[in-house]
PyMOL CGO cylinders between C-alpha atoms (Angstrom):
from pymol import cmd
from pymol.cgo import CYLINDER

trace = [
    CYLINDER, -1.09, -42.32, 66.99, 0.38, -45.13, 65.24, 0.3, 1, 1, 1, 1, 1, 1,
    CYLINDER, 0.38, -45.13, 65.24, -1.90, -47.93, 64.46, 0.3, 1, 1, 1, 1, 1, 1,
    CYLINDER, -1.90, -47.93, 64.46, 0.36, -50.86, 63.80, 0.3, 1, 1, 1, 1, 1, 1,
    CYLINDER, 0.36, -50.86, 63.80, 3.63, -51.92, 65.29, 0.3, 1, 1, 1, 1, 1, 1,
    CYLINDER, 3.63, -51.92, 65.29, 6.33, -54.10, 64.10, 0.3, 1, 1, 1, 1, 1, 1,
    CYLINDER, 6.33, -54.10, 64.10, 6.28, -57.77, 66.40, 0.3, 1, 1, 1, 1, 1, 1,
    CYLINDER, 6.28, -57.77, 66.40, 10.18, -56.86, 68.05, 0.3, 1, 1, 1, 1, 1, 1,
    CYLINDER, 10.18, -56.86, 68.05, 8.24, -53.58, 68.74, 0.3, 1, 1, 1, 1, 1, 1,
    CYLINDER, 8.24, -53.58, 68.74, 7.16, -51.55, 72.34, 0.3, 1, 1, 1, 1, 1, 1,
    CYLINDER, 7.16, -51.55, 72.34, 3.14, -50.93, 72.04, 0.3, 1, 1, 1, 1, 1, 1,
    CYLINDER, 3.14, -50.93, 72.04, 1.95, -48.24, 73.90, 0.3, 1, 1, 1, 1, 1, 1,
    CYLINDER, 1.95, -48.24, 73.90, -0.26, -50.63, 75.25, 0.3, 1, 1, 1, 1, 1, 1,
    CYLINDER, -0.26, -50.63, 75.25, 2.85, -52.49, 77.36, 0.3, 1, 1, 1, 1, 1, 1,
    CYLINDER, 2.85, -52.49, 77.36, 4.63, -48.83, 78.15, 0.3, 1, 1, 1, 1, 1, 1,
    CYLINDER, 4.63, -48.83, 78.15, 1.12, -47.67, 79.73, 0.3, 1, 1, 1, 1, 1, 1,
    CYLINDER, 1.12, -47.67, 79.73, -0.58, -50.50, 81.76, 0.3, 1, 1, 1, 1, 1, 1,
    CYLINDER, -0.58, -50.50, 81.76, -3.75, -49.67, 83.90, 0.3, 1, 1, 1, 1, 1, 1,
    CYLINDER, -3.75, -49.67, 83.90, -3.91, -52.69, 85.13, 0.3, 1, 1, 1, 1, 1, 1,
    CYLINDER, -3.91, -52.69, 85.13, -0.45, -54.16, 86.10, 0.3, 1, 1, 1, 1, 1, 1,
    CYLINDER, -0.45, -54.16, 86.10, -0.50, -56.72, 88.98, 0.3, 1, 1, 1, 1, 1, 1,
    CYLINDER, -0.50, -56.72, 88.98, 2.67, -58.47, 89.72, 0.3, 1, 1, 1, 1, 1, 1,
    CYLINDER, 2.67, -58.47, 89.72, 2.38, -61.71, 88.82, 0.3, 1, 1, 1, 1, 1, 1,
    CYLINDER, 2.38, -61.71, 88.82, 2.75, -64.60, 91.60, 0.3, 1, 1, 1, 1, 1, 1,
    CYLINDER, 2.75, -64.60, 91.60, 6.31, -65.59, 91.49, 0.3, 1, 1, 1, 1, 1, 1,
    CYLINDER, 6.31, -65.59, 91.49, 5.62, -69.11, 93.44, 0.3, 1, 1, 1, 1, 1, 1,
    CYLINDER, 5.62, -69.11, 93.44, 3.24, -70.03, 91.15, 0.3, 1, 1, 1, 1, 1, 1,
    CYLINDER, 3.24, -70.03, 91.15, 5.51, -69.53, 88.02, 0.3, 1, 1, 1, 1, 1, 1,
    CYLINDER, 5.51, -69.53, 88.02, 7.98, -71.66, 90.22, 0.3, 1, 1, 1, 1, 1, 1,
    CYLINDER, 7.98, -71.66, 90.22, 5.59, -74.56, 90.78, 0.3, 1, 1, 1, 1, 1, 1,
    CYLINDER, 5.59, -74.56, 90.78, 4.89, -73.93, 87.05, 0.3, 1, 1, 1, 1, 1, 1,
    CYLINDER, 4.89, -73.93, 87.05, 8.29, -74.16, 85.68, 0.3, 1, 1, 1, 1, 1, 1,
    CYLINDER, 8.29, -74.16, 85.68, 8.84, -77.29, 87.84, 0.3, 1, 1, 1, 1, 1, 1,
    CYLINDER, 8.84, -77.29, 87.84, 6.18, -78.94, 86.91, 0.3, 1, 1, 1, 1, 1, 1,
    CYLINDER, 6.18, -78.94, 86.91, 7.06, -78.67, 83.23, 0.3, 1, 1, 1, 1, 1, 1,
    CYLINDER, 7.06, -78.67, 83.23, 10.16, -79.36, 83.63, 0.3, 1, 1, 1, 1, 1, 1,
    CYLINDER, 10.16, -79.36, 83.63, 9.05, -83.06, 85.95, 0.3, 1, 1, 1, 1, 1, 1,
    CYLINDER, 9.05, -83.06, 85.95, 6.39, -83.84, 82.92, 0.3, 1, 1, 1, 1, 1, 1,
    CYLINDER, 6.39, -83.84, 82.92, 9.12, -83.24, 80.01, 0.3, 1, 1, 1, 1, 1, 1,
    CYLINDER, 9.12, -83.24, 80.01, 12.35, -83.29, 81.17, 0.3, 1, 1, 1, 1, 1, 1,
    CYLINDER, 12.35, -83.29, 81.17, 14.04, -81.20, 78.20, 0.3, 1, 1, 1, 1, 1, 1,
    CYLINDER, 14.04, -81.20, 78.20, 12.64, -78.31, 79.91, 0.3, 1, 1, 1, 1, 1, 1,
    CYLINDER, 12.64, -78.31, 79.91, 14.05, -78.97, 83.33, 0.3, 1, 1, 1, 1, 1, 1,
    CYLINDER, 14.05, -78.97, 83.33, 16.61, -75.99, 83.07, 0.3, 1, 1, 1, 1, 1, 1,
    CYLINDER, 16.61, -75.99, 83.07, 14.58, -73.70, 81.36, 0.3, 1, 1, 1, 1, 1, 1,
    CYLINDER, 14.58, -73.70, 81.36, 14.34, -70.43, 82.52, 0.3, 1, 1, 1, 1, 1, 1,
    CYLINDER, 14.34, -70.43, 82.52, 11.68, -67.76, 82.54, 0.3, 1, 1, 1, 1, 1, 1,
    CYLINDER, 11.68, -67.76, 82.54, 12.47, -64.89, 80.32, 0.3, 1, 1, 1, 1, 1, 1,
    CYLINDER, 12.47, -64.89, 80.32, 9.57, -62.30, 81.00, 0.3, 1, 1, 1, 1, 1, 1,
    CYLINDER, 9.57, -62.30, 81.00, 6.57, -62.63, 82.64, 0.3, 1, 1, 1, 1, 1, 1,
    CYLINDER, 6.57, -62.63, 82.64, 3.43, -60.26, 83.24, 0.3, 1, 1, 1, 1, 1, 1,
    CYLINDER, 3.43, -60.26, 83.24, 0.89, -60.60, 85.60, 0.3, 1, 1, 1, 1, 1, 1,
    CYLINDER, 0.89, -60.60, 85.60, -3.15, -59.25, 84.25, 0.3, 1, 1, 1, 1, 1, 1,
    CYLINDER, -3.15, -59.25, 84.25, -6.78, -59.53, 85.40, 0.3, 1, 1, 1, 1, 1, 1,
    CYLINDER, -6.78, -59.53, 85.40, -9.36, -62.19, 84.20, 0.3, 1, 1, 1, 1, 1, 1,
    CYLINDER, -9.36, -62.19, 84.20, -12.60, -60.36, 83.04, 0.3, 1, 1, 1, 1, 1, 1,
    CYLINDER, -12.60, -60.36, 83.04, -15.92, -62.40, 84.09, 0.3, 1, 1, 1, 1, 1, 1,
    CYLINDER, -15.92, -62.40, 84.09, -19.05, -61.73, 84.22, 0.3, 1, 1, 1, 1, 1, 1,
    CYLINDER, -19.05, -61.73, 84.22, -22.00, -62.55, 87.15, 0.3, 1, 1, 1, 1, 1, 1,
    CYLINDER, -22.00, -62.55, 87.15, -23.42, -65.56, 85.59, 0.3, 1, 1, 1, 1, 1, 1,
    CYLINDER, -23.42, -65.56, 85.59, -19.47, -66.38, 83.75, 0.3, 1, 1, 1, 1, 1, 1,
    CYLINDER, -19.47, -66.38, 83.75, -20.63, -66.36, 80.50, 0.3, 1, 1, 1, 1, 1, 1,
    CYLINDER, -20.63, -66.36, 80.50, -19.05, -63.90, 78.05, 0.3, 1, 1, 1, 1, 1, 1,
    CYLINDER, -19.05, -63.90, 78.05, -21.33, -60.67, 76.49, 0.3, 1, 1, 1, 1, 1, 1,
    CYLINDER, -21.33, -60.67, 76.49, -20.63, -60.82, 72.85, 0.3, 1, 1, 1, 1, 1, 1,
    CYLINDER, -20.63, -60.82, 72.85, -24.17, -58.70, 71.78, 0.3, 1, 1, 1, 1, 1, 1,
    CYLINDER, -24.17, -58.70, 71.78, -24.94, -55.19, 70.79, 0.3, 1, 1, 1, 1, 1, 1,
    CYLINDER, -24.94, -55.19, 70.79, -24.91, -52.48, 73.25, 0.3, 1, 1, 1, 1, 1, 1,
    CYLINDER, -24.91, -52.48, 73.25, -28.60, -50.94, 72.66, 0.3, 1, 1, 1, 1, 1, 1,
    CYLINDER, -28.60, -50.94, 72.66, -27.64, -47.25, 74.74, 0.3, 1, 1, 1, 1, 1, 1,
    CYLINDER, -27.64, -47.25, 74.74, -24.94, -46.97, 71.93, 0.3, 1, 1, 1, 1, 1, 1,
    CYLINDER, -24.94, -46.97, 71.93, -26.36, -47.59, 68.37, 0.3, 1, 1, 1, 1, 1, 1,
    CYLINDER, -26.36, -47.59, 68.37, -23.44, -49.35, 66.47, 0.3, 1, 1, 1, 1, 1, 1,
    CYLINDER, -23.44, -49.35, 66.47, -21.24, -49.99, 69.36, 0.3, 1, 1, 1, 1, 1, 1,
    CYLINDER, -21.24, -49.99, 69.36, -20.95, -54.39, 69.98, 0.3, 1, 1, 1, 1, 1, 1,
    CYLINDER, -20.95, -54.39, 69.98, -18.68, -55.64, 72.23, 0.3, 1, 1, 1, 1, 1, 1,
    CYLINDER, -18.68, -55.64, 72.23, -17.17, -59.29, 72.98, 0.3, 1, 1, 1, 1, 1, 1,
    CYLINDER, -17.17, -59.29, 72.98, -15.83, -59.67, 76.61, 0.3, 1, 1, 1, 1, 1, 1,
    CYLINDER, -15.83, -59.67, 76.61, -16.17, -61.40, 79.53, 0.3, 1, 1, 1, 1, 1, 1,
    CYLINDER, -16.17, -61.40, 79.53, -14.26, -64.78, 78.48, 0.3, 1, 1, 1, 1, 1, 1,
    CYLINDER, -14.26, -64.78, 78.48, -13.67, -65.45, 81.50, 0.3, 1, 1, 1, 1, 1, 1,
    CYLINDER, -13.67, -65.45, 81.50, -9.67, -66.52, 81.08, 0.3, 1, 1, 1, 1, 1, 1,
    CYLINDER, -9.67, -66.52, 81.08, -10.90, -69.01, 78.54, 0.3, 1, 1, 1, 1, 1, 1,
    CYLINDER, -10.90, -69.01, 78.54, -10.30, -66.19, 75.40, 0.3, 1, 1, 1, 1, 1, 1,
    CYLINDER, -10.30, -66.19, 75.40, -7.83, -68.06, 73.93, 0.3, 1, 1, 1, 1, 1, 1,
    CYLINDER, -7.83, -68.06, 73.93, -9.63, -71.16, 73.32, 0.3, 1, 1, 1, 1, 1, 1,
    CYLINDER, -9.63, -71.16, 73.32, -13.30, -69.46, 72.84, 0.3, 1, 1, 1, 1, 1, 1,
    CYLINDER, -13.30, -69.46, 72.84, -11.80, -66.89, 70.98, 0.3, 1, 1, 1, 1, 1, 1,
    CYLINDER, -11.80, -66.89, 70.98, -12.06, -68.33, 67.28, 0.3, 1, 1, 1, 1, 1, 1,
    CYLINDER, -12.06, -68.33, 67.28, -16.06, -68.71, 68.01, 0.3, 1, 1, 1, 1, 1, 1,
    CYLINDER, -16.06, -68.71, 68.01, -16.68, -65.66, 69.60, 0.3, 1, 1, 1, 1, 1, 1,
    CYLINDER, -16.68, -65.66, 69.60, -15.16, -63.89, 67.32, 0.3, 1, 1, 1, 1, 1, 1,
    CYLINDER, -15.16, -63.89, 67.32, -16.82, -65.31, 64.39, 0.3, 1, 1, 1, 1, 1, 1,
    CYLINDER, -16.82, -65.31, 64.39, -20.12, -64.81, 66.42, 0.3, 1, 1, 1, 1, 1, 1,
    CYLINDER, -20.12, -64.81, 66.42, -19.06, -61.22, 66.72, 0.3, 1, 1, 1, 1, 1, 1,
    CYLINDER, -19.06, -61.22, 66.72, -18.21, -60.97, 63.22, 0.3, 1, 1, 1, 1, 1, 1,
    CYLINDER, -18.21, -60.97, 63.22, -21.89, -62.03, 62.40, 0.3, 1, 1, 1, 1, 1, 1,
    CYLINDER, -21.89, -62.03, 62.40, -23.75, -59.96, 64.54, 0.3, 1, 1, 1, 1, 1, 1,
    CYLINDER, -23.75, -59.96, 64.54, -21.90, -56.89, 63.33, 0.3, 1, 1, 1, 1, 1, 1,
    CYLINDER, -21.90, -56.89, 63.33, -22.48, -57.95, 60.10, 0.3, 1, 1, 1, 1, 1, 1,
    CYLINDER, -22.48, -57.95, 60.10, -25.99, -58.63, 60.46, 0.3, 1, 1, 1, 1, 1, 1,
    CYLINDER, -25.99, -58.63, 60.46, -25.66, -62.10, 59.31, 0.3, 1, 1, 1, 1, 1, 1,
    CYLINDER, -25.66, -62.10, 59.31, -27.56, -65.15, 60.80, 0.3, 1, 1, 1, 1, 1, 1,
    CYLINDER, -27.56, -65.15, 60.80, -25.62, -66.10, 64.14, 0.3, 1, 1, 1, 1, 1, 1,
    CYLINDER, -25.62, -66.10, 64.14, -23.36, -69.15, 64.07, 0.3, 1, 1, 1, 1, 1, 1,
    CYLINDER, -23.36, -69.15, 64.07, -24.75, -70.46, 67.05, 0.3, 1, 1, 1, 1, 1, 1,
    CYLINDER, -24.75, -70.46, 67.05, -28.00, -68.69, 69.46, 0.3, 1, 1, 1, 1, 1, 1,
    CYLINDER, -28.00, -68.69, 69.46, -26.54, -65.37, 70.57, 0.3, 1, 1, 1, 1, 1, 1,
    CYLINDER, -26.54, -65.37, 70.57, -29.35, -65.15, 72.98, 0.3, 1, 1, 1, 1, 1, 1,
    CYLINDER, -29.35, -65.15, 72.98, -27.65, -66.19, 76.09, 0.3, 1, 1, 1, 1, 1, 1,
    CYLINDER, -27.65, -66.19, 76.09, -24.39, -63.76, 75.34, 0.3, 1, 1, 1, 1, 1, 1,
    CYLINDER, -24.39, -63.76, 75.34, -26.62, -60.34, 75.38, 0.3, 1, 1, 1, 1, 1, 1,
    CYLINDER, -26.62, -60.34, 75.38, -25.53, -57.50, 77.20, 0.3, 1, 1, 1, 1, 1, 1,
    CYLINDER, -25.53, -57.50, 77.20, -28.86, -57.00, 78.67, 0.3, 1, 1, 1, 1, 1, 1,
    CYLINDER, -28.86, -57.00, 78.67, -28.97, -60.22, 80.27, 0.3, 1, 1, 1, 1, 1, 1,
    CYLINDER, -28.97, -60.22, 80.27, -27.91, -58.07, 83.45, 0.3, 1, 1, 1, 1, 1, 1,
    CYLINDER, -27.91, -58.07, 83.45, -30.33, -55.67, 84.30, 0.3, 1, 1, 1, 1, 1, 1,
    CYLINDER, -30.33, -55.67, 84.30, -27.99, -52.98, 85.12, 0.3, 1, 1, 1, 1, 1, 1,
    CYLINDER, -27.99, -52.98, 85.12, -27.31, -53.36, 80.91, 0.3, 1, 1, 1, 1, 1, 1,
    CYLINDER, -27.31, -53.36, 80.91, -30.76, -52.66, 80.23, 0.3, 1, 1, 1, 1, 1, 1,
    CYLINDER, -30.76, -52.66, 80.23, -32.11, -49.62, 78.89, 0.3, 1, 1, 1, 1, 1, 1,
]
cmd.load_cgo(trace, "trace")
């Protein structure tokens, strides 16, 4: 399997979705309005493509970014709640330092896995 794609290319991660909701077409309405009220170069825009997807969250809504201890070597950084894209930069570099076995950026203690006792081993 290939392991990068060009940018104008089809992933096989958008030709095989799991999880492919239809997104809500009244709220991309209200959305397109409402940019198009607040900055009125936009009023005639119109939507090009648009894809609908799940949130991930966790009980307590804080991400896991920790080592999983039933799986020596495996971390994992998840659980951003929808807010990815602006935690992103520090949870990745927290990631980065935990795999790397560098002193934490910040206190990882409240992003372990086994937080949730289900996680525990």
């Amino acid at each position: 399997m290939k392991r990068q794609w060009r940018p104008d290319e089809v992933t096989p991660f958008e030709e095989n979705r799991i999880a492919d909701p239809e997104p809500a077409d009244w709220v991309l309405e209200e959305a397109r309005r409402n940019v198009g009220r607040a900055y009125p170069f936009f009023s005639g825009m119109k939507i090009k493509g648009r894809w609908g997807g799940l949130i991930d969250v966790t009980p307590d809504a804080l991400p896991v970014i920790s080592a999983v201890a039933q799986v020596p070597g495996l971390y994992v950084a998840t659980g951003l709640s929808g807010h990815g894209f602006g935690i992103g930069p520090g949870a990745g570099r927290l990631a980065a330092d935990l795999l790397a076995g560098d002193a934490p950026v910040v206190d990882a203690s409240g992003f372990r896995l086994d937080r949730f006792a289900r996680a525990r081993p």
